[in-house]
N, C-alpha and C positions, 0 to 999 in steps of 0.2 A: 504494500500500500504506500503512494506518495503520499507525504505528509502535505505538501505545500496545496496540493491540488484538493484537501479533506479538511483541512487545520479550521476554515473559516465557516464550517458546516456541521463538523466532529462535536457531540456532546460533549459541555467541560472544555471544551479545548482551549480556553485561557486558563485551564490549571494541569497542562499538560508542561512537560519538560522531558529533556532526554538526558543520559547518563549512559557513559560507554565504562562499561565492565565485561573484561573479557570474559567470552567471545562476542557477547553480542552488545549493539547497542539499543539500551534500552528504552521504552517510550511508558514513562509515569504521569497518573494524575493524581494531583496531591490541594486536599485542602480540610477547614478545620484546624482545632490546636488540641492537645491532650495526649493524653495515652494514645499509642500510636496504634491503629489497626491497619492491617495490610489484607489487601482486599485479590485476591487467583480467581479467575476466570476460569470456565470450561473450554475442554478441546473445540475448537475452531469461532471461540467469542473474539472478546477483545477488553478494553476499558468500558465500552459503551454497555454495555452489560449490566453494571454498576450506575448505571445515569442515574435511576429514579430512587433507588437506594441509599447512596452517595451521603447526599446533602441532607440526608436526614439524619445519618451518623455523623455526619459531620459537626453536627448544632452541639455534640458533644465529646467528640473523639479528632484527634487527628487520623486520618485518614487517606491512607496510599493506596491507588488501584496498578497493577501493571500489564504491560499487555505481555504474556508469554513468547518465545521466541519465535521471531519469525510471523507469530501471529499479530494482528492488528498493524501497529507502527512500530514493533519491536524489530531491528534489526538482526538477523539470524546470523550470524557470526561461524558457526561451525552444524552441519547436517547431523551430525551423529549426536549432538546433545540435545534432540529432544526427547529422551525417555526418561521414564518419573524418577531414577534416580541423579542424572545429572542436570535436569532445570531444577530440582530441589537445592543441589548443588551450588548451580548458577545463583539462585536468588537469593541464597546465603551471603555468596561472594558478594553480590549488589547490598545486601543489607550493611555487611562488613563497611564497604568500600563509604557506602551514606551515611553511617553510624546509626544505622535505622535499628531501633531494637523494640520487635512487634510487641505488643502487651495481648495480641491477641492477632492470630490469623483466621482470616473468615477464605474459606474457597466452596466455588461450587462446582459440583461435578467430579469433573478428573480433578478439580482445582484442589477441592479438600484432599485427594488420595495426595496431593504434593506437598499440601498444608501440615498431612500427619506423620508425611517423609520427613519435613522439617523437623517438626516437633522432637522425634525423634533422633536427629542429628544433636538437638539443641538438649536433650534430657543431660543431667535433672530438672535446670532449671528450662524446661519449654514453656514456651507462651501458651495461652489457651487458644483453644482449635476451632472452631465452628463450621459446619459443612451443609451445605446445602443441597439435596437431591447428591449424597456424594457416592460419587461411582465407585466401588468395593467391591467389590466382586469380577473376577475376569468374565470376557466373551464366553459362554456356554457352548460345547458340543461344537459342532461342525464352525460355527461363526469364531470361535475361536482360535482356530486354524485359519480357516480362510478370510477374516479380516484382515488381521495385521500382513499377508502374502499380498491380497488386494491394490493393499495401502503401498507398499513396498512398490510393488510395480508399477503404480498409477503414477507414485511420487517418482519412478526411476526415469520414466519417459517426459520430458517435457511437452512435448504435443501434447501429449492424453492428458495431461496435468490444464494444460491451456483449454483445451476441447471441453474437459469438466468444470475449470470455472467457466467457461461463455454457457455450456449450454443448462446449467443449475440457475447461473443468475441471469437465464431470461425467462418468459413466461411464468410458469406457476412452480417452479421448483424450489426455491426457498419456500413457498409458502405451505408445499409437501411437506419436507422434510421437519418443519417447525412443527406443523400440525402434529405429524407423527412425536412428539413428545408431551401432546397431552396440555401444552399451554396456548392460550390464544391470546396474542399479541396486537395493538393495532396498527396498523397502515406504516404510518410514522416509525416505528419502533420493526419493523420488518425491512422497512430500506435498507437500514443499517447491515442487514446480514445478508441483502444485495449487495452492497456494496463490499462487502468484506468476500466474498464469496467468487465475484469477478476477478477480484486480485488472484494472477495465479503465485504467487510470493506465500501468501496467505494460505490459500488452497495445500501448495505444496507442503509449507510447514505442519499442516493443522495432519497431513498424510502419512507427514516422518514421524509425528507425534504418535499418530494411532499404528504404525510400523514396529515401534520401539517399544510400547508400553506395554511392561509387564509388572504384573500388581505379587506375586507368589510371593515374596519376601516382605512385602508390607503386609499381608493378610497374613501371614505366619505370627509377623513377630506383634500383632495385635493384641493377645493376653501382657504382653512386657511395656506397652505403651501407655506410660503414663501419666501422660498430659489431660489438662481437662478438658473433655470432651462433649461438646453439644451440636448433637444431629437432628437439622430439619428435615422432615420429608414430606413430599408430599403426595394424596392419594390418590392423585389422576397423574400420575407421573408415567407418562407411554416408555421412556428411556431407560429408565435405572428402576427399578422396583420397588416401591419402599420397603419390603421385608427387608433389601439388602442393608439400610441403616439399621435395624430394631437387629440385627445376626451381628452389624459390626457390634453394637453396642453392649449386644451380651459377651463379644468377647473382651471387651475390653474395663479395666477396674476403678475407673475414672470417668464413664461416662454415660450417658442417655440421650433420648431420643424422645421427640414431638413429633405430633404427626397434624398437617394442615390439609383441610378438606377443601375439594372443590379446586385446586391449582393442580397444574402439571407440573415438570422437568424444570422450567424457566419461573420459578415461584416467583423469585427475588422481584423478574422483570414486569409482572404479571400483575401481584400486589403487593409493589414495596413496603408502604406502611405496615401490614401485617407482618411480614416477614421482617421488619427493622424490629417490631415492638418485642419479636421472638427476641431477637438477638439482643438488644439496649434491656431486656431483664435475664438475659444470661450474663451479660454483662457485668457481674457486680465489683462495684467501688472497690471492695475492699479488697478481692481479688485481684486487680488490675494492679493497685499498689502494691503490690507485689512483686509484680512481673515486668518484664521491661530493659531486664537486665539480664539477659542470656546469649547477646553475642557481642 
């Protein structure tokens, strides 16, 4: 994605900035003051994801969103680091390099599985976690094999890489592809992943992402994961299952699980006030003081 050509259009985008940490250079939106919350995206969002959410954490937390590599305006720096264990890696190294130190990471999706990568990077002293519709659990059966091969090839061709973003972002295929996750988004807020979608920059990365991603050693070391834990799900979520939160959270000794009815996959985008007021009473004061201090 150019920036110059989106920048005047881009949700937030007067509180965007970039930061080169190798490999890649990074594209942050940052506003708010407090306790610091860092904000992960799912596989193939970006920042704009976080619009309607944002600024309502914001009235009380400082708040960073970033866009993953390669995805959104993040510059992709090196192909092989996008799997969940070195963008957890990378965003460490970004945090280091800011002196950004979360008091609390929120990610949705694949974002939480990078969220609780952290955390545990960061143990003993992890920030608290929060995850959203967060994908735990690998591809099932047959689709488990043959995604990440799919991905692999699709991303290894750049034709076919081009060919999929032109022919997704014309006609009704973003508007497929969203439906199938159970959330319904308006007009406005669906451009956005046209636009994201046409990029084949974006496309490719969002490809090497679901290529690389392998969850077996997070899902393992889940009874050992200590961090505090709170998983939203929600019960029209066509993507990720909710059973798959209420299974992490039994495995894990530090955490639990809500459940919101009537949204899909995309909760956060869908109805943010609900889903902030989840979070701002997970949130607690006294907790936070606490935290703050682990990288």
């Amino acid at each position: 994605m150019d920036w110059a050509s989106n920048s005047a259009t881009w949700p937030h985008s007067e509180h965007s900035r970039f930061v080169l940490s190798k490999p890649h250079k990074w594209h942050l939106q940052e506003m708010g003051s407090g306790p610091l919350l860092l904000l992960i995206h799912g596989a193939g969002g970006s920042t704009h994801s976080w619009q309607h959410i944002m600024p309502i954490l914001a009235a009380h937390y400082r708040v960073i969103a970033i866009d993953l590599p390669g995805q959104g305006f993040t510059k992709l720096g090196a192909q092989q680091r996008c799997g969940l264990d070195p963008m957890a890696e990378d965003i460490l190294a970004l945090c280091a390099k800011e002196n950004l130190r979360p008091a609390a990471i929120i990610g949705h999706s694949a974002g939480a599985a990078i969220a609780l990568r952290m955390a545990e990077r960061l143990a003993p002293s992890s920030p608290q976690i929060i995850g959203i519709n967060a994908a735990l659990e690998p591809f099932a059966g047959v689709a488990g094999v043959m995604f990440p091969i799919l991905a692999k090839t699709i991303a290894a061709v750049p034709l076919v890489s081009d060919f999929f973003s032109a022919t997704t972002s014309m006609g009704s295929g973003v508007e497929r592809i969203l439906k199938g996750t159970g959330s319904n988004l308006p007009p406005q807020d669906i451009a956005y992943y046209k636009r994201l979608v046409a990029s084949r920059t974006h496309v490719n990365a969002t490809l090497q992402m679901m290529a690389q991603w392998k969850l077996d050693a997070l899902i393992e070391g889940l009874p050992n994961n200590q961090a505090q834990t709170y998983l939203i799900a929600a019960d029209n979520d066509l993507a990720v299952p909710p059973t798959t939160s209420q299974k992490a959270v039994a495995k894990m000794p530090n955490a639990h699980c809500d459940m919101l009815s009537g949204l899909g996959h995309l909760a956060h985008e869908e109805d943010a006030h609900r889903v902030a007021d989840l979070i701002l009473k997970a949130l607690a004061p006294s907790h936070l003081e606490n935290q703050g201090n682990s990288l």
